[in-house]
C-alpha positions as CSV (number, residue, x, y, z in Angstrom):
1,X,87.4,51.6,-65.5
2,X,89.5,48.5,-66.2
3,X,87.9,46.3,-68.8
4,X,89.7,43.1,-69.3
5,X,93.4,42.2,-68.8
6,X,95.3,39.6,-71.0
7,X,98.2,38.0,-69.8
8,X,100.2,35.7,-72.1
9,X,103.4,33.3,-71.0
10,X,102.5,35.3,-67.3
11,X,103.4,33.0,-64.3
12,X,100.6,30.4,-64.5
13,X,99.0,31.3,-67.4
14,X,100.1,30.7,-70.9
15,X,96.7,32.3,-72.6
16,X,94.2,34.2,-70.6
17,X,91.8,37.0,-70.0
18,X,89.6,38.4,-67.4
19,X,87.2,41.2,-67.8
20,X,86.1,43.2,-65.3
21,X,83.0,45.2,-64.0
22,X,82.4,47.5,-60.7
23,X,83.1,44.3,-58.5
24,X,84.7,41.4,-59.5
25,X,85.3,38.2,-57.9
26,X,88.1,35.3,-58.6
27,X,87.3,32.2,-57.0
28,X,89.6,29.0,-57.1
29,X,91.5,26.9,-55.0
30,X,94.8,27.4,-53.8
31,X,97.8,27.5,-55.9
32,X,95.1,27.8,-58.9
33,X,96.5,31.2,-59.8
34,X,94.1,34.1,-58.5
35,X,96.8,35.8,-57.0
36,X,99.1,35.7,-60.3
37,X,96.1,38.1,-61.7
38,X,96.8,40.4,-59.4
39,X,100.2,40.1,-59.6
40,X,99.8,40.9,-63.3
41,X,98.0,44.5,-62.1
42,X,101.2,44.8,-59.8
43,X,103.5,44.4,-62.9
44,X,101.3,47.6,-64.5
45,X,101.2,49.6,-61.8
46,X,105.0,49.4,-61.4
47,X,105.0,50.7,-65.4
48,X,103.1,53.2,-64.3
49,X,105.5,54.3,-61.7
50,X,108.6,54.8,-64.5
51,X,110.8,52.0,-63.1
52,X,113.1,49.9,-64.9
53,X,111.8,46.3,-66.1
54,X,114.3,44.9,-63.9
55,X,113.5,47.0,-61.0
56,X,109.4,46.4,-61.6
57,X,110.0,42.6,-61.5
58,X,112.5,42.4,-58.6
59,X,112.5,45.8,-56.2
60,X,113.3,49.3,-56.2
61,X,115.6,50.6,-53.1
62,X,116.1,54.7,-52.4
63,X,119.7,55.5,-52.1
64,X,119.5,54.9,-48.6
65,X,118.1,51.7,-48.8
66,X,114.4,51.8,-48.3
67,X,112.5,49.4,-50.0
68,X,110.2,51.8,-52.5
69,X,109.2,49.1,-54.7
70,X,108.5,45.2,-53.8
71,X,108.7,43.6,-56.9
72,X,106.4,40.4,-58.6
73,X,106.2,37.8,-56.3
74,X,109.1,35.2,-56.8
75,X,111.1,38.2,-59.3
76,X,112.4,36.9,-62.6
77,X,113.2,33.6,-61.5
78,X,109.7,32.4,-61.6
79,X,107.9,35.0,-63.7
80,X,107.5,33.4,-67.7
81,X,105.3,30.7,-68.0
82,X,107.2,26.8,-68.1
83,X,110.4,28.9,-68.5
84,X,109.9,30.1,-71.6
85,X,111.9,33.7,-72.4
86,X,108.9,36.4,-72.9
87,X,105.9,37.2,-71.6
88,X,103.0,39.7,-72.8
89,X,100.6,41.9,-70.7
90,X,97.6,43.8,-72.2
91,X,94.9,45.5,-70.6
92,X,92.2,47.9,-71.6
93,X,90.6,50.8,-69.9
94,X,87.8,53.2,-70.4
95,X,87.9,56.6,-69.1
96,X,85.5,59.6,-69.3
97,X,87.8,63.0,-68.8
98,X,86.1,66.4,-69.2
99,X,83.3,65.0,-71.4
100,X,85.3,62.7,-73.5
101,X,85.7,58.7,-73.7
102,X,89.1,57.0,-73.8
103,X,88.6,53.6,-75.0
104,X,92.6,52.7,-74.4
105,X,94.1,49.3,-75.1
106,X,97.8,48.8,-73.8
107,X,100.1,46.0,-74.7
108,X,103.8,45.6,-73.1
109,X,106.0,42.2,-74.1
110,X,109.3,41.4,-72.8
111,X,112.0,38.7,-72.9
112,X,114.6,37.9,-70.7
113,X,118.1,38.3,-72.2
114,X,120.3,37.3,-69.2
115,X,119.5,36.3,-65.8
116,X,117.0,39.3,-64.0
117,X,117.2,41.3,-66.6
118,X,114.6,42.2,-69.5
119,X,114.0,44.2,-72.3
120,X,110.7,45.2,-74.3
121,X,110.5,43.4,-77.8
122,X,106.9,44.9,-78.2
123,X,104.7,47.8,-77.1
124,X,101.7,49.5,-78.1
125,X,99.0,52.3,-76.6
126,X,95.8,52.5,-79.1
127,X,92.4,55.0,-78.6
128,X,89.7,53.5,-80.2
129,X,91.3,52.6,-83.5
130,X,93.6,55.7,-83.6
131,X,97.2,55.3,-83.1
132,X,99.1,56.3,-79.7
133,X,102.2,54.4,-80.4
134,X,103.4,50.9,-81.9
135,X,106.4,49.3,-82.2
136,X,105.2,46.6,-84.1
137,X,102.6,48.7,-86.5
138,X,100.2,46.6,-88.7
139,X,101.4,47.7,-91.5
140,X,104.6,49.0,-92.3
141,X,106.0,48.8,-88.7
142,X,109.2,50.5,-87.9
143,X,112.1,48.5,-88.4
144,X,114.4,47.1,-85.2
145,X,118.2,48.0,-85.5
146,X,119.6,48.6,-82.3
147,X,119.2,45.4,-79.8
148,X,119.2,48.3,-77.2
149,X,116.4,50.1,-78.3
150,X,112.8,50.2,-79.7
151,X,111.7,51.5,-82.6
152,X,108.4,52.8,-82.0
153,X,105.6,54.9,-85.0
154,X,103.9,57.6,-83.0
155,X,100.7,58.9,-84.2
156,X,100.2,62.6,-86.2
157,X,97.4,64.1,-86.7
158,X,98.6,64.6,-90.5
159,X,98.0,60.6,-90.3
160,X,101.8,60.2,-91.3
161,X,103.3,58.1,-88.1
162,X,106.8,59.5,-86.8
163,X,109.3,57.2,-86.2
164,X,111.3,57.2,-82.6
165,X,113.1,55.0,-81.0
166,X,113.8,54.9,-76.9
167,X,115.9,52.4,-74.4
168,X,114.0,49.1,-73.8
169,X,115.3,48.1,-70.6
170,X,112.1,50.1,-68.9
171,X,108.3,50.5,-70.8
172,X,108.4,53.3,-73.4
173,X,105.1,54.8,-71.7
174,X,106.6,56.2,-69.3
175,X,109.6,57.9,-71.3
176,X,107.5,59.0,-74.0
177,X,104.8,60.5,-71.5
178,X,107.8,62.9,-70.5
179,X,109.1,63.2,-74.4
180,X,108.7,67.0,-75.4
181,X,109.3,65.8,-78.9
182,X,106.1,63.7,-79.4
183,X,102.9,65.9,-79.8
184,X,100.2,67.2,-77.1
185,X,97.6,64.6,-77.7
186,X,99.8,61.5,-77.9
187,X,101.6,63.0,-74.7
188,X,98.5,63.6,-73.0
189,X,96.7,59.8,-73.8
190,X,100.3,58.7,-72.3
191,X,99.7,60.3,-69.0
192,X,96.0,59.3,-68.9
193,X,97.1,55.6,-69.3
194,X,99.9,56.3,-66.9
195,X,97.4,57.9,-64.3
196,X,94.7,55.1,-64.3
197,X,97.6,52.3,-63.6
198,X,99.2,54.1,-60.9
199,X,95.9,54.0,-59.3
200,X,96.0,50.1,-58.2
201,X,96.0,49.6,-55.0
202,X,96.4,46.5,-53.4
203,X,95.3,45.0,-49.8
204,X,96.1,42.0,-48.1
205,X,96.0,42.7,-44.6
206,X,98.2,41.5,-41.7
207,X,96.1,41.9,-38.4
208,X,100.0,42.3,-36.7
209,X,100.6,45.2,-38.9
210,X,97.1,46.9,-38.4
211,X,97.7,47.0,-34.8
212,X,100.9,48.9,-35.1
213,X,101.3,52.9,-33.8
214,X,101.4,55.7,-36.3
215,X,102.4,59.3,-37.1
216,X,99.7,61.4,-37.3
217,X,101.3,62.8,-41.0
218,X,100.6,58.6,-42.5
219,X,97.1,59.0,-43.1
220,X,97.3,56.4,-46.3
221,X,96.6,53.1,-45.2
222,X,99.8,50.7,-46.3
223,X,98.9,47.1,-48.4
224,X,99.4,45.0,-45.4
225,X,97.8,47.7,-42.9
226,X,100.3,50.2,-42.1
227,X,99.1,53.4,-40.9
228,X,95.9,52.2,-39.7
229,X,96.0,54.3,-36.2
230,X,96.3,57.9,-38.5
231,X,94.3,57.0,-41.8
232,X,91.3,56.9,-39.3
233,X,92.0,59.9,-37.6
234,X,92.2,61.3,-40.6
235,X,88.6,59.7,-41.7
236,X,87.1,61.2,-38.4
237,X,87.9,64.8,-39.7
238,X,86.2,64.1,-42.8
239,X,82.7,65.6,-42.7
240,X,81.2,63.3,-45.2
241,X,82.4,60.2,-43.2
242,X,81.8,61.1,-39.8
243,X,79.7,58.1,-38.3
244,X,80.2,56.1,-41.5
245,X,83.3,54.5,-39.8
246,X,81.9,53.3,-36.6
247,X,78.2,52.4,-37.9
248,X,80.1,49.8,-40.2
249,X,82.2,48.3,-37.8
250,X,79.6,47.9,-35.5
251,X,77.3,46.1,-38.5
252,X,80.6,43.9,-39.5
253,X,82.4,43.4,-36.5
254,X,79.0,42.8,-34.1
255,X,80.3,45.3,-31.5
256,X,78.8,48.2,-30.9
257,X,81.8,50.8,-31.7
258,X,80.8,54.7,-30.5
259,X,84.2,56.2,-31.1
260,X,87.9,56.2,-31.7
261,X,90.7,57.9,-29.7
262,X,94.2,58.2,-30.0
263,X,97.2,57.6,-27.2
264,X,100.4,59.0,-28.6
265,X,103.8,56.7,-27.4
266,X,107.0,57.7,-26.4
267,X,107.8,58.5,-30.4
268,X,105.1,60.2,-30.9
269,X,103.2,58.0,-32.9
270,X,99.2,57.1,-32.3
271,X,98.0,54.1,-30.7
272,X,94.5,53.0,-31.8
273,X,91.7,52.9,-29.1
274,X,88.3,51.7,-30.0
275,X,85.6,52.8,-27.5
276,X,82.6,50.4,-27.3
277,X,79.0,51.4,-25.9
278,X,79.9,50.2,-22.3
279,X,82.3,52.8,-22.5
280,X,85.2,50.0,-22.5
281,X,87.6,50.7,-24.3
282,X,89.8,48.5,-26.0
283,X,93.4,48.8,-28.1
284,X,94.4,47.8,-31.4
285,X,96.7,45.9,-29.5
286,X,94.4,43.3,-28.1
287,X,91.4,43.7,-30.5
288,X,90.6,40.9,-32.9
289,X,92.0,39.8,-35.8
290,X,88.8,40.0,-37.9
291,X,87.6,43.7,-36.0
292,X,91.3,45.3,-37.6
293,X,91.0,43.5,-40.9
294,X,87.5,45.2,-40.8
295,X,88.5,48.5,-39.3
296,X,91.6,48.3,-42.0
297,X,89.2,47.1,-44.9
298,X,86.4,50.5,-44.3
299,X,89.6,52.8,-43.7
300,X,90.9,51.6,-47.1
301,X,87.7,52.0,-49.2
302,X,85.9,54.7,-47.6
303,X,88.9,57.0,-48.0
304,X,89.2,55.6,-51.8
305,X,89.7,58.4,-54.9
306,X,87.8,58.3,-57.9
307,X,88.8,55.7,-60.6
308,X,90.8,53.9,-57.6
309,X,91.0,50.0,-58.7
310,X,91.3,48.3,-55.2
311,X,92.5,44.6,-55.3
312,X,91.6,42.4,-52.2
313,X,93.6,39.4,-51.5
314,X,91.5,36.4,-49.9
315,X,88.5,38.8,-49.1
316,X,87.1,36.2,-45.9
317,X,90.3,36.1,-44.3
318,X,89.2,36.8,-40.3
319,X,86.1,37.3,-41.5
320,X,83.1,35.2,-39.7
321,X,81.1,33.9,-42.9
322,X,77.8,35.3,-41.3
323,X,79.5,38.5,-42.6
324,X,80.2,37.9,-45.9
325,X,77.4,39.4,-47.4
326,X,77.6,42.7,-45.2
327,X,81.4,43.2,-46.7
328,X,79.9,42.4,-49.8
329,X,77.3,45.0,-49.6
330,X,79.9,47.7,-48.4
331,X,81.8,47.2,-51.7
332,X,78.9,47.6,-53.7
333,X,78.1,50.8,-52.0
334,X,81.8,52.3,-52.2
335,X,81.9,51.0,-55.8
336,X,78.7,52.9,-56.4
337,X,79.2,56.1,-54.3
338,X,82.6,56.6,-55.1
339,X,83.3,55.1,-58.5
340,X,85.9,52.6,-57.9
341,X,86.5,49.8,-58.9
342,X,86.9,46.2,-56.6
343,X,88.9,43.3,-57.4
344,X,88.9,40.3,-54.4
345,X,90.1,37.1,-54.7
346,X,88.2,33.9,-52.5
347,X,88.5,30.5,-51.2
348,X,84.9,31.2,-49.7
349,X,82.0,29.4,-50.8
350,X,79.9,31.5,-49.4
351,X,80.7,34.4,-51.6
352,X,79.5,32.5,-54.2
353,X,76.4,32.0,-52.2
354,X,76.1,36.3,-51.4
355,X,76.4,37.5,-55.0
356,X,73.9,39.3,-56.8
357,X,73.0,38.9,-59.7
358,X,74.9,41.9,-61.2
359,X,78.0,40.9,-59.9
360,X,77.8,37.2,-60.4
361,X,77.8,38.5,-64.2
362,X,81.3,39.3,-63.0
363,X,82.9,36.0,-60.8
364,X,85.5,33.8,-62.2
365,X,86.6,30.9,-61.8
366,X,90.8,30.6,-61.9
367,X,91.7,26.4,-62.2
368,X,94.2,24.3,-63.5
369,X,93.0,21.3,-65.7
370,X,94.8,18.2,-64.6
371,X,96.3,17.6,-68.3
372,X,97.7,21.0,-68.0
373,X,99.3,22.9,-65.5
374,X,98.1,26.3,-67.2
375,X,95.7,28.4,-64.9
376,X,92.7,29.2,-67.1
377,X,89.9,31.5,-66.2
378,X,86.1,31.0,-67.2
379,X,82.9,33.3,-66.1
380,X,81.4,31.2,-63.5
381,X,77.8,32.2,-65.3
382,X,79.4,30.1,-68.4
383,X,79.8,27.7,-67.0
384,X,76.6,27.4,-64.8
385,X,73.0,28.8,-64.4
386,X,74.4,30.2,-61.2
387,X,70.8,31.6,-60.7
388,X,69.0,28.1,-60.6
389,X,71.7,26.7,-58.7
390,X,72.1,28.9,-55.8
391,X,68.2,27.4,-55.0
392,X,70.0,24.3,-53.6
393,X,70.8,24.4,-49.8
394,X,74.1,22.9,-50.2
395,X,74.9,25.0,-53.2
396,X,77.8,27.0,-51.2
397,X,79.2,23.4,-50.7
398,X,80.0,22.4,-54.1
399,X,82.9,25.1,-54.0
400,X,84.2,23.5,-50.9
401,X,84.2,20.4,-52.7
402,X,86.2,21.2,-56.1
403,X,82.2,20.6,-57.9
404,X,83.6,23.6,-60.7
405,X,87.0,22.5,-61.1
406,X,86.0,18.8,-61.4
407,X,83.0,20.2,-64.2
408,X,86.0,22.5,-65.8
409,X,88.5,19.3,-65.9
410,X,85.5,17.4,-67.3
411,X,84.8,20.0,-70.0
412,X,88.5,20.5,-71.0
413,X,88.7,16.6,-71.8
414,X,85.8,16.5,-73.7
């Protein structure tokens, strides 16, 4: 599970953290910086993935062009916070492997030396308090000679650190998970770390991608929706799941939904027909925004692996806000049943208004003070007895109006 996430000098933020639980919730207006949070996941899932710093912050391209990689949002150029030259990411994670706890804490910094292009000044991987690697050890750290290169102390179990030093123009978790040099243990907490973050995946669904035609062989639903038409074929021959697609998207899409079938084109590739209790039948083609943002959001999550840390961008999006709490109850049942983990960012007051009380536990706020353009994050619990105040009837409103940001301005000027 991912437990908090620090991001320093990071886009909007020049100081911040967010935990996490099963389901977590950032709420702010727009341009507040929600989406620079998950950006910041983006930025370690690309570490995870053995890319360059240059190519994690811009794009990666195959040989022949294809775009493997998309990059941060606005690259380099608008990455550091206010311009400054470095910027520091640390997370940590807890995970449970054949009966024993990892309790990891990772820690990347760069700078930029010349336009689009970075190198890592600092990195670390702890467990518990036992040393992984540092480059900047508490005491006695290794000393920095080649601008080219970090120096990092890797940890023995003789307790005597061993002194390495790799190229810092791409993460040194990645090079030293594939190091035959370092030892079994510090080469195996590598590849755990590396394993969790390459397990992000991220949703923000384009109704005009969902309706598109598939091969049958694409059964992993893309960020913006690709492969819908195959990833539910593929759900429909999964024995656990058969039903569970259509009985959703009946509940969430108020259309009765009895079955799916599958016209292939010219290309070979599968068209998506939904067939409705009439026995009308209707393509992805000309269904409705909100029933393929549905369709795309179960295909997504009920096909999700364990440890899976799913980040949804503007969860109401096409969604009727009658709704709201049934999408919010599938997430708690696939975070449950499945053991993953749900990130989704909201304009919606009326998430606010559907959260339990677990979860609430668990929903931020994201705002910008108006002395400061720094996003900040607070628990909305802090700052609120949520509990009390979702008694009011016109409690959803007081999102809608700014009420949190103008008590969060209010409380930074005090």
């Amino acid at each position: 599970m991912l437990k908090r996430i620090k991001l320093e000098n990071f886009k909007s933020f020049s100081d911040a953290e967010v935990s996490f639980g099963p389901l977590t919730v950032l709420i702010g207006t727009n341009a507040s910086g929600k989406s620079n949070v998950k950006e910041a996941l983006r930025f370690l899932n690309g570490v995870s993935r053995g890319y360059s710093l240059s190519e994690i912050l811009n794009e990666k391209r195959a040989t022949d062009g294809t775009l493997l990689w998309r990059g941060i949002r606005g690259g380099t150029a608008e990455l550091i916070f206010k311009g400054l030259k470095e910027f520091q990411v640390t997370c940590d994670i807890e995970l449970s492997v054949a009966g024993y706890t990892f309790n990891l804490q990772y820690l990347v910094r760069a700078v930029a030396f010349r336009p689009n292009l970075f190198r890592v000044t600092r990195e670390s991987l702890y467990d518990k308090d036992r040393l992984i690697f540092d480059s900047h050890l508490p005491s006695d750290p290794p000393l920095q000679k080649d601008v080219n290169r970090l120096a990092v102390a890797i940890g023995n179990d003789n307790g005597v650190p061993t002194i390495a030093s790799f190229e810092n123009t791409s993460p040194i978790l990645h090079q030293l998970s594939t190091d035959r040099t370092v030892n079994d243990h510090v080469s195996a907490v590598a590849n755990q770390c590396i394993e969790f973050l390459s397990k992000f995946r991220f949703l923000d669904l384009d109704p005009n991608v969902l309706r598109e035609p598939s091969f049958e062989h694409e059964i992993v639903l893309g960020e913006h929706g690709e492969n819908l038409p195959s990833a539910v074929s593929h759900i429909l021959h999964l024995e656990h799941l058969q039903g569970a697609l259509a009985d959703w998207l009946s509940e969430l899409a108020a259309i009765e939904v009895l079955d799916f079938e599958f016209e292939p084109d010219l290309s070979g590739r599968l068209q998506l027909i939904l067939v409705q209790a009439d026995g009308w039948k209707v393509s992805a083609t000309s269904a409705s925004d909100g029933t393929l943002r549905f369709l795309g959001l179960l295909a997504a999550l009920l096909t999700g692996s364990k440890e899976n840390v799913f980040v949804i961008e503007e969860l109401e999006n096409g969604i009727h806000p009658s709704r709201v709490q049934l999408i919010l109850q599938l997430m708690h049942q696939v975070s449950a049943n499945q053991n993953v983990q749900i990130l989704a960012t909201s304009h919606s007051p009326q998430i606010l208004q559907e959260l339990t009380e677990e979860t609430v536990d668990n929903a931020w706020l994201i705002f910008r003070p108006t002395q400061d353009k720094s996003s900040r994050a607070r628990k909305v619990a802090e700052i609120i007895d949520i509990g009390k105040l979702k008694e009011a009837p016109d409690f959803a409103q007081l999102h809608t109006m700014g009420w949190f940001e103008t008590v969060m301005n209010f409380m930074e000027e005090s």
